[in-house]
N, C-alpha and C positions, 0 to 999 in steps of 0.2 A: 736384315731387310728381306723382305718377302719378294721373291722372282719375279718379275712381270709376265704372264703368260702371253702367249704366240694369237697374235690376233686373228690371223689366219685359221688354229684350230678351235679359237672360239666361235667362229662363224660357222667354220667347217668347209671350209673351199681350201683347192690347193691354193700353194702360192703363184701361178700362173693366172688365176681365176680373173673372166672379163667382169668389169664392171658391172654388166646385167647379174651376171652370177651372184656376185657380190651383193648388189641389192636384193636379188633374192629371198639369197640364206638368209640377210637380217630381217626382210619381213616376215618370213615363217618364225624365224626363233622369236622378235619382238611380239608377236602375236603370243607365242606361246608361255615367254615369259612375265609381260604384262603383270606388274602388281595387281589391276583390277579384276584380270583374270583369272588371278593367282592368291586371290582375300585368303586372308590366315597361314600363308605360308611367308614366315620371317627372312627368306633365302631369296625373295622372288624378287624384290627391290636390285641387288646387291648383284644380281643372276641379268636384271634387265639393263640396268648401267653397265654392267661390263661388257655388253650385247651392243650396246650403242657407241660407248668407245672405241669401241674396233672397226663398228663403220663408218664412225667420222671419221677414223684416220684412212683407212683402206679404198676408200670411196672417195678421197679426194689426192689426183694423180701426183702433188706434190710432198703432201704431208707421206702418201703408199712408198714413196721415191726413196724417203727421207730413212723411211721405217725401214725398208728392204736393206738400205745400207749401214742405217748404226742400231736399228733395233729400238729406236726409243724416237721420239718427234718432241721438239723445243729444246732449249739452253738448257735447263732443268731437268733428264729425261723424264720430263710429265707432259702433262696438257695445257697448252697456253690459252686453250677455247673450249668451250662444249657446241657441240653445233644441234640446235633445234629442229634444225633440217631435216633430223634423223625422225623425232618424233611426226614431225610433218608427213615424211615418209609412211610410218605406223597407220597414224590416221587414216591418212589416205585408202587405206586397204580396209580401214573400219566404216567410215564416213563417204568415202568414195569421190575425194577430189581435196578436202581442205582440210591441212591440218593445222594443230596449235601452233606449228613452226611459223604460218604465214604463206604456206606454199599453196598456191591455188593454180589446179587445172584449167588451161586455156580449151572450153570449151567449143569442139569443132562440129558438133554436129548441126546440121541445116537447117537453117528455120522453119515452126510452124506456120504454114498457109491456109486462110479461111474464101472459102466464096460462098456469095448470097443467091443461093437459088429459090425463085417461088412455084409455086406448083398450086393446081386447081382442086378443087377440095374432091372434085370426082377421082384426081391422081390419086391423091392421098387416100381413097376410099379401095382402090385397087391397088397399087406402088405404081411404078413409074419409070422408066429407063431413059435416061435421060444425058443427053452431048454438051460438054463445057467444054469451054477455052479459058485454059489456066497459062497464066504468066509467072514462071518460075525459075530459078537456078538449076541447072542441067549440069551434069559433068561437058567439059570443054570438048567440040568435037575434032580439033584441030589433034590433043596431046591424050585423048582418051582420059582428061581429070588428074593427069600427074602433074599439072602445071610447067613440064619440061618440055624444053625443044626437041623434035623428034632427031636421038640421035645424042643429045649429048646425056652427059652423066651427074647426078647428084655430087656435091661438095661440103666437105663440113664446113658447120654455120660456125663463122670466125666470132660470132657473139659468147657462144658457149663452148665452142670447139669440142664440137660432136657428143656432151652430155646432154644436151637436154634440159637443162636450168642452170640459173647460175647463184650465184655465194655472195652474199652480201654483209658483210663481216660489221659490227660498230664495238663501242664500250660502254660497259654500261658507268656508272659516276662509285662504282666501288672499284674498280680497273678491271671487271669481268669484262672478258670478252663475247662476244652472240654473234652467231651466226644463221641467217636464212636463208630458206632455199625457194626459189621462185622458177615457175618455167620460162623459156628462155621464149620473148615475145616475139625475138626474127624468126627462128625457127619454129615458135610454137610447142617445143618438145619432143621435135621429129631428131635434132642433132645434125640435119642438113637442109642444104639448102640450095636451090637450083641455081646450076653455072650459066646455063643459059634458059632463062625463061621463056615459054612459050608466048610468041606477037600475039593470038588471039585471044588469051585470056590473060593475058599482062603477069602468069605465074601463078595466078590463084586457081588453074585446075577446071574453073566454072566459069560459064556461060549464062546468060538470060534468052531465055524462048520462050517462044507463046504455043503451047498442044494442047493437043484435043484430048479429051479422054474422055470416058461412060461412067454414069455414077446412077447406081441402083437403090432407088429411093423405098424403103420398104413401105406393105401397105398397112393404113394405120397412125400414120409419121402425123405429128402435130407441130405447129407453128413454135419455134426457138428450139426442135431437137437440132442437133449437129448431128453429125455421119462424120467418123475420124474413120480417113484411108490411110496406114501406114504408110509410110516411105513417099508418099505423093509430093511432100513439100518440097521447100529448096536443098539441091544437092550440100552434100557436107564438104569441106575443107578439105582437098588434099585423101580423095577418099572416105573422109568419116564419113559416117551414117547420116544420109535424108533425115528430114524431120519430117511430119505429117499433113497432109490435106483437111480441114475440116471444113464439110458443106453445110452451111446454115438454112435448114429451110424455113422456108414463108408459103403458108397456105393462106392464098389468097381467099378475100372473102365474096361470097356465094352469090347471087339475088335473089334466087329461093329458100335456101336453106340457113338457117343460123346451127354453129355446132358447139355441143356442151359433152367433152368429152368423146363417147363414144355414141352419142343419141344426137337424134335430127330434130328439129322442129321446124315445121313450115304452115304457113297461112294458106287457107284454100277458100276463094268466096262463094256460096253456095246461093241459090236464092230462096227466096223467103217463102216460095211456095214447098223446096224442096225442103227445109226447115220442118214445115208447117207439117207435110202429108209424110215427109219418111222420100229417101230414096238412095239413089247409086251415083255418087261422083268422082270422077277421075280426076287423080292427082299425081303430080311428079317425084319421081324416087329418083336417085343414083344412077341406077339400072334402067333408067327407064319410066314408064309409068305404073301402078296400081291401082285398083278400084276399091273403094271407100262403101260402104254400106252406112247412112247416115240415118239413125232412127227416127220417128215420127216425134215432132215436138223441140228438135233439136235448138237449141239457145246457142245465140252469140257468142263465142270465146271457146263451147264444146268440145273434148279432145278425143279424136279415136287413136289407135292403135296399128303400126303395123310391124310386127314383130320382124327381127331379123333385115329391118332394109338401112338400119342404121350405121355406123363406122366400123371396121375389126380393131380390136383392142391388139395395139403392135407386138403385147408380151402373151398372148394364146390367141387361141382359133374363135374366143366368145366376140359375137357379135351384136353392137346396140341397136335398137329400135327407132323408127320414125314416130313422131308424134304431128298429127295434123289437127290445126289447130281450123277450126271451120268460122268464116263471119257471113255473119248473116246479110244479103245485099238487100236494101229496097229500092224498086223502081220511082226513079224518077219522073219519069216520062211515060205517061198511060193512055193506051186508046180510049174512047169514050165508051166502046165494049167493057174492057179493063175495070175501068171507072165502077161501070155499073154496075157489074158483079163484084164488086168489092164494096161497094154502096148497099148490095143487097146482103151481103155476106153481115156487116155490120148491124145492120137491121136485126136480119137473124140472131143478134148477140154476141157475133164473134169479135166483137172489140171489148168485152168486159175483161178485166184482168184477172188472172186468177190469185191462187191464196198469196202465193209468194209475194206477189206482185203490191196484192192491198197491204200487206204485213208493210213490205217496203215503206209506203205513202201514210202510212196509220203513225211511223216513228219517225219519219222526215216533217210529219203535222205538230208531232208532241216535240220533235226539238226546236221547231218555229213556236212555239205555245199556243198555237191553233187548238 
């Protein structure tokens, strides 16, 4: 019969080795001897189960008990289990919380937090600096986030007794035995657990506050971007990691302006004299005002140009353009002066249509069958 080898030098820890050490060694060597890791090497199976045996037994304090004293664990000196736990373990360091075993990491980090902020499309055309009041989980100000009373000391958690999950054993209907490994849900995975809890956070470390903070809106920003501030959100568990702030903004809409991207367009009513003869109208930008140069003959709906007063694009320095859209006004209401010169104006011819105009009326006759 073939020796059993020494579990201890298949991991490679002394025989004093703590538990942490223990899981260690087997997740570097599991890593490294992994069949999948290991494709076309015949040894690598045979190399990875003997890796795992040793920290099923070694890794759990009564079977390591058993082993240290007769050198062999069960009536049979074999194995009365395989524990899956181990592969959980593997995983874990592949995947980063769950493994095939069943073992799933009690996630402690802080929840993500969102607020709705709206801003004026001039903000949004320049950025914006800007004061919220967010309602979040804050570490405990009483115990500084340990969830302990100031003053006493941590205990191990009588759930797991200071590993950190616990062993859930069944059979399967062939009279295998399985084993899983779960984290331990009093503890969370910590291995201990507070003697005396702190009165203002009842133990959990964390507080609910309402602060203030500054949130710099870049310029450019468009209605449904978010802004993720690390670490903003609600405090984590017992120290983990905050999770994040996201500010949703809302650009409110304009009464001048409608925005298509990074380009403006707005209405400007111009009158029908200045239409007719050509002129200079003043219109509203961002910035301010600019003047408009309208040529002679201008029609209803006509579009000018003003380069560069339009939005900055948030991902470079290019910036869009205004487009001003001109309608043509007519007076309502005329003096008798008015009247008349426009009565003579007429006379003169000025109410004949020109080409475009009769083209117009020549195909609105042939689709009536005039």
């Amino acid at each position: 019969m073939r020796a059993q080898k020494d579990y201890y030098e298949i991991l490679g820890v002394p025989r004093d080795a703590t538990t942490e050490e223990i899981k260690r060694a087997y997740r570097r060597l599991a890593r490294e001897c992994h069949p999948d890791v290991n494709q076309g090497d015949p040894g690598a199976e045979a190399r990875f189960k003997e890796v795992a045996s040793a920290y099923e037994v070694l890794s759990d304090p009564q079977k390591r008990s058993r082993y240290d004293r007769f050198g062999q664990v069960g009536s049979r000196g074999g194995f009365e289990d395989f524990d899956f736990g181990g592969f959980g373990d593997l995983f874990d360091s592949f995947f980063g919380g769950m493994g095939r075993g069943g073992r799933v990491e009690v996630e402690e980090r802080g929840a993500d937090l969102q607020h709705d902020l709206e801003i004026t499309l001039a903000e949004a055309a320049t950025g914006v600096q800007r004061t919220i009041n967010v309602s979040r989980m804050r570490a405990c100000s009483a115990c500084g986030g340990s969830g302990a009373k100031e003053g006493s000391r941590p205990m191990t958690c009588p759930g797991c007794h200071g590993a950190g999950e616990v062993r859930h054993t069944s059979s399967s209907v062939f009279g295998m035995r399985f084993s899983t490994v779960a984290t331990c849900e009093r503890c969370r995975g910590r291995g201990t657990v507070e003697s005396d809890p702190c009165q203002n956070c009842y133990g959990t470390g964390r507080e609910r506050r309402s602060e203030q903070m500054t949130v710099q809106v870049p310029a450019g920003v468009e209605s449904g971007m978010r802004l993720r501030l690390g670490g903003e959100g609600d405090a984590g568990l017992h120290g983990a990691p905050a999770g994040d702030l996201h500010v949703a903004v809302q650009v409110a809409p304009d009464p001048f302006f409608e925005r298509r991207g990074t380009e403006l367009i707005c209405e400007v009513p111009i009158p029908f004299t200045t239409a007719a003869l050509g002129g200079t109208v003043t219109v509203p930008t961002l910035s301010g005002t600019s003047e408009v140069r309208v040529a002679a003959g201008s029609q209803s709906g006509a579009v000018f140009r003003l380069r560069d007063k339009g939005l900055p694009d948030i991902n470079s320095r290019r910036r869009g353009d205004q487009h001003v859209v001109v309608r043509v006004v007519v007076p309502t209401h005329m003096t008798a002066e008015q009247r008349r010169l426009l009565e003579k104006f007429a006379q003169a011819g000025g109410d004949k249509l020109g080409d475009a105009e009769r083209k117009f009326f020549d195909r609105l006759k042939e689709a009536l069958g005039g």
